[in-house]
C-alpha positions in Angstrom: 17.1 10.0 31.1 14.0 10.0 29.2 12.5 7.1 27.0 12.1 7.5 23.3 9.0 8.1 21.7 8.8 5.8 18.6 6.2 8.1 17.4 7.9 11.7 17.8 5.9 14.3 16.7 6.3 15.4 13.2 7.7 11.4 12.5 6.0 10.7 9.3 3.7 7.8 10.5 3.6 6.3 6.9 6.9 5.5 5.7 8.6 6.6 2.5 8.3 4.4 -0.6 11.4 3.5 -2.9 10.3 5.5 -5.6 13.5 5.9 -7.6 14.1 2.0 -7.7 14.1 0.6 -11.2 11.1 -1.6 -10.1 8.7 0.8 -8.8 6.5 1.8 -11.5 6.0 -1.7 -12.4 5.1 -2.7 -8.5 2.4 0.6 -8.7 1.6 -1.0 -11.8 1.1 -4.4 -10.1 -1.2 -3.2 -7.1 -3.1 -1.4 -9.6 -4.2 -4.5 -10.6 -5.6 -5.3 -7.1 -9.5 -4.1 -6.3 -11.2 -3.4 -3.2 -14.4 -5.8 -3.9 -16.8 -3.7 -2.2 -15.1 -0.2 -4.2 -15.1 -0.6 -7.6 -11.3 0.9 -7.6 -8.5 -0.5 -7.5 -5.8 -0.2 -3.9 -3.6 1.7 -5.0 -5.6 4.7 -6.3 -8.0 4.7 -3.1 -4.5 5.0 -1.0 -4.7 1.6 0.8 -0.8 1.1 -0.6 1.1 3.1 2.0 4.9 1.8 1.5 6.2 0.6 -1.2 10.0 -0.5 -0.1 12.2 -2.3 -2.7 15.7 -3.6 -1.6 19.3 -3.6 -3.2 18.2 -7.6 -3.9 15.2 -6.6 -5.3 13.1 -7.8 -2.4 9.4 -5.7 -2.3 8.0 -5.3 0.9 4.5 -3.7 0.7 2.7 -1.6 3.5 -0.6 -1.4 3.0 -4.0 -1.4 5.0 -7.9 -1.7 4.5 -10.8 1.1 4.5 -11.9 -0.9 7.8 -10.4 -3.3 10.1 -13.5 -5.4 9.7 -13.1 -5.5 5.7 -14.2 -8.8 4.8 -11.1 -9.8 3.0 -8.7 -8.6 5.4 -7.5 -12.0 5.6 -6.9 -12.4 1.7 -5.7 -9.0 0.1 -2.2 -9.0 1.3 -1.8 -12.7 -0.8 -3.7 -10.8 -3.5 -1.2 -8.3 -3.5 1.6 -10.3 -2.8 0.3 -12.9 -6.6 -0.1 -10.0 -8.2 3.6 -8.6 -7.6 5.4 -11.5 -7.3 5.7 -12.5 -11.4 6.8 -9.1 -12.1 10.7 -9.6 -13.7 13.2 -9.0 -11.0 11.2 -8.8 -8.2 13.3 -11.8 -6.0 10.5 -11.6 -2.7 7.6 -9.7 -1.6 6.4 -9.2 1.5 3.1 -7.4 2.5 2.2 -6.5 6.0 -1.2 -4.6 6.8 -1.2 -1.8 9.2 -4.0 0.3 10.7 -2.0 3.3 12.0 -2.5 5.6 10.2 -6.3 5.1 9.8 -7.1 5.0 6.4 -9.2 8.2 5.2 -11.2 9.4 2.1 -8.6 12.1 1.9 -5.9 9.2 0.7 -7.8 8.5 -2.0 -6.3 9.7 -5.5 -8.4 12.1 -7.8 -8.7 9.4 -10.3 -10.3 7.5 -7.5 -12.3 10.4 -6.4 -13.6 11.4 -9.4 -14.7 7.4 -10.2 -16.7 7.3 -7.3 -18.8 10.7 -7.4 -16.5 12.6 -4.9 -15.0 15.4 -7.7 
């Protein structure tokens, strides 16, 4: 009997966001708010928000990561996220946990984003 991959091909390695939860837009709203001090743009439009999960309590838990592991504020933007989603009206918890895997890429990067910094 063979072992299970936990990363079978053509497994999404990001996972799906909540999107149809009454409290998305306003989360997106919230990490919005959140910039990248060295990228004048803000996380979410540069595609460092990966996974935005919201429970049946309302509990948020963000995935996110940084455009390097050696970002100097890797140790701060998760709380940054977190204050900024936190207050939001029904939002009971967040949680936000940084990944690396997937990489994060120029490609992630919205067109807003892109066209802000030059790229378009």
């Amino acid at each position: 009997m063979t072992e299970q991959n936990p990363h079978l091909e053509g497994t999404p390695l990001i996972a799906p966001s909540s999107t149809d939860h009454p409290l998305y837009d306003s989360v997106v709203d919230a990490c919005r708010t959140v910039f990248d001090p060295e990228i004048p743009v803000n996380i979410y439009d540069l595609g460092l928000v990966y996974t935005i999960e919201i429970s049946d309590q309302s509990e948020v838990r963000i995935v996110m990561t940084l455009t390097a592991p050696g970002c100097p504020v890797a140790g701060e933007m998760p709380g940054w996220v977190a204050e900024a989603v936190e207050p939001l009206p029904g939002v009971k918890q967040v949680d936000v946990d940084l990944t690396w895997e997937p990489p994060w890429g120029m490609d992630m990067m919205s067109d807003e984003a892109r066209l802000e910094l030059g790229f378009m």
